[in-house]
C-alpha distance (Angstrom), angle and dihedral (degrees) to the residues before:
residue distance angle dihedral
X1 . . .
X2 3.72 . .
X3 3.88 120.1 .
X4 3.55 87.6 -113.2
X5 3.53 91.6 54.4
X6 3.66 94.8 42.6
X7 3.85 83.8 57.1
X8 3.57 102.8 56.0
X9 4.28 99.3 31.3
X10 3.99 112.9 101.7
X11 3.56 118.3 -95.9
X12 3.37 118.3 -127.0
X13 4.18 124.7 -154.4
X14 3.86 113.5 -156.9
X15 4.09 104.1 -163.5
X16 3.77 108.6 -176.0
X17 3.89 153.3 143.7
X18 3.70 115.7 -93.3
X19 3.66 89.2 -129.8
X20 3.91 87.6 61.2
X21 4.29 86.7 55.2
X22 3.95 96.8 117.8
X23 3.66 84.8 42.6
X24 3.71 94.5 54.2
X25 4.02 90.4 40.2
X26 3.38 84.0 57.9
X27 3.25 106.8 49.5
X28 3.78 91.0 42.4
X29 4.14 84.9 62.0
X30 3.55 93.0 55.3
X31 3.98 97.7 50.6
X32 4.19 83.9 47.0
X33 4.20 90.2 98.3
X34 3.84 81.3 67.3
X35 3.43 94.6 48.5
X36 4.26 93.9 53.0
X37 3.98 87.9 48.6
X38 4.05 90.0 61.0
X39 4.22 84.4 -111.9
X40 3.62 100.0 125.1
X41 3.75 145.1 -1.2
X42 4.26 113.5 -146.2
X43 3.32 119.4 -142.9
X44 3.75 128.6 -171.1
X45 4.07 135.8 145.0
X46 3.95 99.6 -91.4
X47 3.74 85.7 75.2
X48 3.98 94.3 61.1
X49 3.65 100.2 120.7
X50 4.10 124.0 -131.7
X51 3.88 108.9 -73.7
X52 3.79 101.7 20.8
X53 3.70 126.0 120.9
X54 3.61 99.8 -106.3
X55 4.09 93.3 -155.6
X56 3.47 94.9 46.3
X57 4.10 86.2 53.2
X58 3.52 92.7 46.9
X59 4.08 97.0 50.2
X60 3.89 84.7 41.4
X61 4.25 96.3 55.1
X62 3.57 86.6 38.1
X63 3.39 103.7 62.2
X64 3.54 103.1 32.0
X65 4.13 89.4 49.3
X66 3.86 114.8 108.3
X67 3.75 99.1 -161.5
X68 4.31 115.2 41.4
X69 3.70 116.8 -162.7
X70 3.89 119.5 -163.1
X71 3.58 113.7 -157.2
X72 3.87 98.1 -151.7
X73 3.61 123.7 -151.2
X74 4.12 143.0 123.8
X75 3.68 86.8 -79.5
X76 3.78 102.1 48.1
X77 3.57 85.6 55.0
X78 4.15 92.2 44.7
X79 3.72 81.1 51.6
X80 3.69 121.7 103.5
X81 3.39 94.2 -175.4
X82 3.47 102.7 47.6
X83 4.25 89.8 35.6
X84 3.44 95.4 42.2
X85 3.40 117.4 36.9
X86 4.15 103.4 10.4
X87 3.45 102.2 48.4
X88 4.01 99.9 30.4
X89 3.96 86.3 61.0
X90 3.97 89.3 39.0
X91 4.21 81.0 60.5
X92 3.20 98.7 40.2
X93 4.23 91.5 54.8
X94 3.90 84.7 42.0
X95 3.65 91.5 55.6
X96 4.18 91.7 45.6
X97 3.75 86.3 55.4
X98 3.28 81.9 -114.3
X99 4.08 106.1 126.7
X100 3.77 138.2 2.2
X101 4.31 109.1 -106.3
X102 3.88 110.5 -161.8
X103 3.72 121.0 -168.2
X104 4.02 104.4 -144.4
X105 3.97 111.8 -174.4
X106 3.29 113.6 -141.5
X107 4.26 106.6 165.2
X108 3.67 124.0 14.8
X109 3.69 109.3 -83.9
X110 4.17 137.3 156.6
X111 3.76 99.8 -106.4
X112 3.29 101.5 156.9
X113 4.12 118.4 128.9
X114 3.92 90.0 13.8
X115 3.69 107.3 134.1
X116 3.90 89.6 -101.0
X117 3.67 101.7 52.8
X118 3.58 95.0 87.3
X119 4.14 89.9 63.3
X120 3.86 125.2 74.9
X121 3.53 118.2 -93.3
X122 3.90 140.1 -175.5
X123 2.98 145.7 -83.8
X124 3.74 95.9 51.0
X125 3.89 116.4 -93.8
X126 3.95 91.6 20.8
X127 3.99 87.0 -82.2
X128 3.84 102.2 160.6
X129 3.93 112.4 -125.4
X130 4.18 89.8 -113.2
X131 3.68 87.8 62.2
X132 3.49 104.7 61.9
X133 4.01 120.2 93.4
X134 4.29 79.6 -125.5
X135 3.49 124.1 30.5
X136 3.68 96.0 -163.5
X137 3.82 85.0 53.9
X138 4.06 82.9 59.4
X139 3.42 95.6 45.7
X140 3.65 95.9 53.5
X141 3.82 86.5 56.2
X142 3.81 82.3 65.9
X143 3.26 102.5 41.5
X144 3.80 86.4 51.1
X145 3.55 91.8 48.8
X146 4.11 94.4 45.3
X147 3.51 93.5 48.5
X148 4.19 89.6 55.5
X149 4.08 84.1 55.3
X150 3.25 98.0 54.0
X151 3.74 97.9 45.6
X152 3.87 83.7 48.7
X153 3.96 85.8 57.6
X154 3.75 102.6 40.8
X155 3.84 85.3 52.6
X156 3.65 98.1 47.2
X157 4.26 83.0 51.8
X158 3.59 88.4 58.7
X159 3.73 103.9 44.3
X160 3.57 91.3 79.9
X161 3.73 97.0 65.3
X162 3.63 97.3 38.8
X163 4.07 81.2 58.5
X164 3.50 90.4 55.0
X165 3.80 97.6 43.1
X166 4.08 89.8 50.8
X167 3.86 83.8 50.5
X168 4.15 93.0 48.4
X169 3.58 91.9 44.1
X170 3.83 101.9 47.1
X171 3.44 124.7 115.9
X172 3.26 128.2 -109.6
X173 3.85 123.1 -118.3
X174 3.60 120.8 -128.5
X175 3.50 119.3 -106.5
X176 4.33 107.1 -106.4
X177 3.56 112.7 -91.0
X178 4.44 109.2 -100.6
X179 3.94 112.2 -111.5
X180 4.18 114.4 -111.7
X181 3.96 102.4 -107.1
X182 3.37 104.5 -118.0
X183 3.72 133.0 -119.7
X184 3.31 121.6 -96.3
X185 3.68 124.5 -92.5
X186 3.94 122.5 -96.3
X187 3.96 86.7 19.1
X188 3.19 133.6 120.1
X189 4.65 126.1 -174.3
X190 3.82 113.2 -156.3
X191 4.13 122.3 156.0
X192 3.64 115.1 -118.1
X193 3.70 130.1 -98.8
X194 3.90 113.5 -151.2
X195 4.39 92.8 43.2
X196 3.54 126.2 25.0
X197 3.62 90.4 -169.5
X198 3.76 95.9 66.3
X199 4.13 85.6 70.2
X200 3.91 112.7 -157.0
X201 3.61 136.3 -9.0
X202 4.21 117.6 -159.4
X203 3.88 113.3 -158.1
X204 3.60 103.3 -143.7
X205 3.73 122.0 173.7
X206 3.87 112.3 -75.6
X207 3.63 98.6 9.5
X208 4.35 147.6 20.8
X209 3.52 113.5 -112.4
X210 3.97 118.3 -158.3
X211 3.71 129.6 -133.0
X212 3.48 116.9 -171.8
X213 3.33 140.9 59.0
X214 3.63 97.4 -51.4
X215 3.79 139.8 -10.1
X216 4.47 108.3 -94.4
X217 3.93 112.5 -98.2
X218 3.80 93.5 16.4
X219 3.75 104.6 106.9
């Protein structure tokens, strides 16, 4: 992936239990095909590197992440960290508008009334990702369903400017054609008969005044 690329793909925030790690791994290999097309960039704390604060990079990738994926399960609920801290400031930026937070059920768990159960998760149905006769059936699901997010998101970045390029390239309207003044009233214009140099005469009330280039019988 180019930098450019790498600039503009989606980042993606994986919060989850250390139990759930071969879960996550997996998962992570499944959304890689949207990784090589310069889509999205994942993000999640196995890639802190040796001598980094690993809080600081977690509080960092969280809140600059546009897309939040909660990998749910027994122990991400258990989890104070990931309860607590990960998924209350995941909320809090899904409230702001601020990111995307997706519930993805891993194990069989009571979720209900948790602060994410009102959002849509994957797999479809809320079928955790254990329960499935294939798990890479599941995980396609989500992968399916992620890459319709992210599309959603890359075209709601470029609405803007194809607002403001309708706007530059619009056409403008003519100005509305000017009414003809109208005569005035008790008048009448008619060209004369016996010289065609004397031009027009108007009949106005209480006298004829000539247009032309002079007045007929006035030489």
């Amino acid at each position: 992936m180019t930098a450019s690329a790498s600039d503009s793909a989606i980042e993606v925030f994986f919060s989850y239990s250390r139990r759930d790690e071969d879960l996550m791994k997996e998962l992570v290999k499944h959304l890689s095909i949207l990784k090589r097309q310069g889509v999205t960039r994942d993000w999640h704390d196995r890639q802190i590197g040796g001598g980094r604060e690993w809080a600081g990079e977690i509080d960092r990738h969280l809140n600059s992440a546009q897309v939040i994926l909660l990998l749910i399960s027994s122990d991400f609920l258990a989890s104070d960290y990931c309860y607590d801290i990960e998924m209350k400031r995941a909320m809090e930026r899904h409230e702001a508008r601020e990111a995307r937070v997706v519930p993805i059920i891993l194990r069989p768990v009571d979720w209900k009334g948790s602060p994410f159960s009102k959002l849509q998760g994957f797999p479809k149905d809320g079928k955790p990702v254990t329960s499935w006769t294939s798990r890479d059936e599941a995980f396609v699901d989500i992968a399916r369903g992620i890459r319709a997010l992210v599309e959603e998101l890359n075209g709601a970045k470029e609405e803007p400017t194809s607002t403001a390029e309708r706007t530059m390239n619009k056409i403008p309207e003519q100005p509305p054609e000017q009414p003809t003044p109208e005569q005035p009233a008790n008048s009448e214009m008619h060209q004369t008969n016996k010289d065609k140099s004397t031009g027009y005469q108007i009949n106005v009330s209480g006298g004829t005044v000539y247009v032309g280039s002079h007045p007929p019988n006035q030489h």
